[in-house]
C-alpha beads as a LAMMPS data file, in Angstrom:
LAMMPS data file: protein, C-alpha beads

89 atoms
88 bonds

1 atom types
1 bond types

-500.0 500.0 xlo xhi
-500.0 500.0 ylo yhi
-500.0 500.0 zlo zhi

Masses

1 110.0

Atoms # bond

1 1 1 116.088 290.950 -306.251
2 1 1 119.901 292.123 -307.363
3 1 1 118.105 294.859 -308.869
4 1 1 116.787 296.340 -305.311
5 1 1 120.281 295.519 -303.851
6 1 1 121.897 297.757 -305.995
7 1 1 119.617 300.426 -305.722
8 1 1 119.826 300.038 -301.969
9 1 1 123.417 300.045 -301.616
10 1 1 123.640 303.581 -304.241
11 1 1 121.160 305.453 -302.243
12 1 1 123.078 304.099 -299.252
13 1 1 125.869 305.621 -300.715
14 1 1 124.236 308.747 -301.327
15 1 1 123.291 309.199 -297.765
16 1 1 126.706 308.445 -296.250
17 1 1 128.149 311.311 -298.554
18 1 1 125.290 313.945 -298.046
19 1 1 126.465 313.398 -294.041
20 1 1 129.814 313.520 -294.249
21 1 1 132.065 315.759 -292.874
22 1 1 131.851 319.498 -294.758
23 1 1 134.884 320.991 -296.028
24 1 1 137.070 323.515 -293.870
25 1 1 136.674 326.902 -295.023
26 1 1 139.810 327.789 -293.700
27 1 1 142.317 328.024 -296.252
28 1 1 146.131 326.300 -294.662
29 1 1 149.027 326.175 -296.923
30 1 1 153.019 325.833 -296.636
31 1 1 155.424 328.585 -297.096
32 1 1 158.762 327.926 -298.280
33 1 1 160.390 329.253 -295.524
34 1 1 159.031 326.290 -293.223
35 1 1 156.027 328.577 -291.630
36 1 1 152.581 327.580 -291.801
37 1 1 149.821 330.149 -292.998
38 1 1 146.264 330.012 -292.390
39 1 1 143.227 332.296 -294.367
40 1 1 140.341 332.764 -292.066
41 1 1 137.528 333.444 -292.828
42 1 1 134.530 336.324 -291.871
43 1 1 133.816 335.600 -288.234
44 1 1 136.424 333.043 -287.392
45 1 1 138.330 332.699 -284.047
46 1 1 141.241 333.045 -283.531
47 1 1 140.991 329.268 -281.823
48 1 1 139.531 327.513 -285.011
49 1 1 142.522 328.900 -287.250
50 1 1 145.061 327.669 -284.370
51 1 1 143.320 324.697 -284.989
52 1 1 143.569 324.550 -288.372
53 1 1 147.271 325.515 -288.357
54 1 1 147.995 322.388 -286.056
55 1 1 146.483 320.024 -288.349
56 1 1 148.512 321.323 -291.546
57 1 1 151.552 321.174 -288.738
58 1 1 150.778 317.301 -288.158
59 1 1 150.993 316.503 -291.705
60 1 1 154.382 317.725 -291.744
61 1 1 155.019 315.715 -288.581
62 1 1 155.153 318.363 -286.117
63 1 1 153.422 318.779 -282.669
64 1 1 152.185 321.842 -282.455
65 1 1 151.894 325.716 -283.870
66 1 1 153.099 328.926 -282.174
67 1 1 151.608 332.159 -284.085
68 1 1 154.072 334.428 -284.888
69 1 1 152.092 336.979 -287.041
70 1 1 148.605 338.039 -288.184
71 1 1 148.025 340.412 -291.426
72 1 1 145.112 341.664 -292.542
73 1 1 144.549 341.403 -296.438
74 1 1 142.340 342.653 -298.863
75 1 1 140.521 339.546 -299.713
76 1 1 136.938 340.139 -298.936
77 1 1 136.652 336.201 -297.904
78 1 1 139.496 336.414 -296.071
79 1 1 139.953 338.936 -294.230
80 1 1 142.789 337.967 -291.806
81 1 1 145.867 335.346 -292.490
82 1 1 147.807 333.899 -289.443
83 1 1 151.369 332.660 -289.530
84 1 1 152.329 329.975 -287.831
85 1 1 155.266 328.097 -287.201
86 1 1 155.506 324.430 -286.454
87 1 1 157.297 323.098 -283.224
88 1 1 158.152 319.236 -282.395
89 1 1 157.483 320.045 -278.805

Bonds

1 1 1 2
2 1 2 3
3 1 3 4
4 1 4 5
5 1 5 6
6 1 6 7
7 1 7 8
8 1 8 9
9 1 9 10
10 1 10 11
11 1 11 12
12 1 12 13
13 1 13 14
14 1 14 15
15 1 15 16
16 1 16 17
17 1 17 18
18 1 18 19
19 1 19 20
20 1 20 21
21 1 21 22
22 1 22 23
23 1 23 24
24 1 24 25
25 1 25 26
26 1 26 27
27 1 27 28
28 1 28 29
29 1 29 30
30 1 30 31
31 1 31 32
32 1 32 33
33 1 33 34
34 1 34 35
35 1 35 36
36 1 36 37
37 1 37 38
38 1 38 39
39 1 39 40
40 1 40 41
41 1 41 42
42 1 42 43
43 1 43 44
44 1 44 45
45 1 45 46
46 1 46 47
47 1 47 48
48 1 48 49
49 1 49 50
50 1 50 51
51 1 51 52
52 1 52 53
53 1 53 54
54 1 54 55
55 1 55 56
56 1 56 57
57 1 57 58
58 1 58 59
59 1 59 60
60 1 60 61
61 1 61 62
62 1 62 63
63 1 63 64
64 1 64 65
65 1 65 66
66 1 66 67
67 1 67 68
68 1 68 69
69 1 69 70
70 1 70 71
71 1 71 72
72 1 72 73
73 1 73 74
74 1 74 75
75 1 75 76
76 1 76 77
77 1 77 78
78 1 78 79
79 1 79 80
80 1 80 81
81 1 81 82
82 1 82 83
83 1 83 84
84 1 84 85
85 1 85 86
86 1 86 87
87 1 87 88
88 1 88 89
């Protein structure tokens, strides 16, 4: 009977991580100045990577993100990268 609970609680496992949340495709990273920059990828909005900026922004234990510039780059991926900066208001 252990035998069947342990094989019910791995494939239990197994289904909770096949559902879980996927991983952004959005690449957000620090810059040592104190700005936030975001790689977006093909076909993103300019909302999701606003998004994605505010979350890195929140980890750093700020409020909110205010763009200040957009560059395109050469990265087939990632076609556009957004700069952000982080605000405590």
């Amino acid at each position: 009977m252990k035998y069947f609970q342990k094989i019910f609680l791995l494939s239990l496992g197994f289904i909770l991580l096949a559902c879980s949340t996927p991983v952004s495709e959005f690449g957000a990273y620090r810059q040592s100045d104190g700005t936030v920059g975001v790689h977006a990828p093909k076909g993103a909005k300019d909302s999701e990577a606003h998004a994605a900026a505010e979350e890195e922004c929140k980890k750093l234990g700020k409020r909110s993100a205010t763009i200040l510039e957009t560059r395109k780059t050469v990265n087939d991926r990632f076609p556009i990268t957004y700069i952000y900066r982080c605000n405590t208001y």
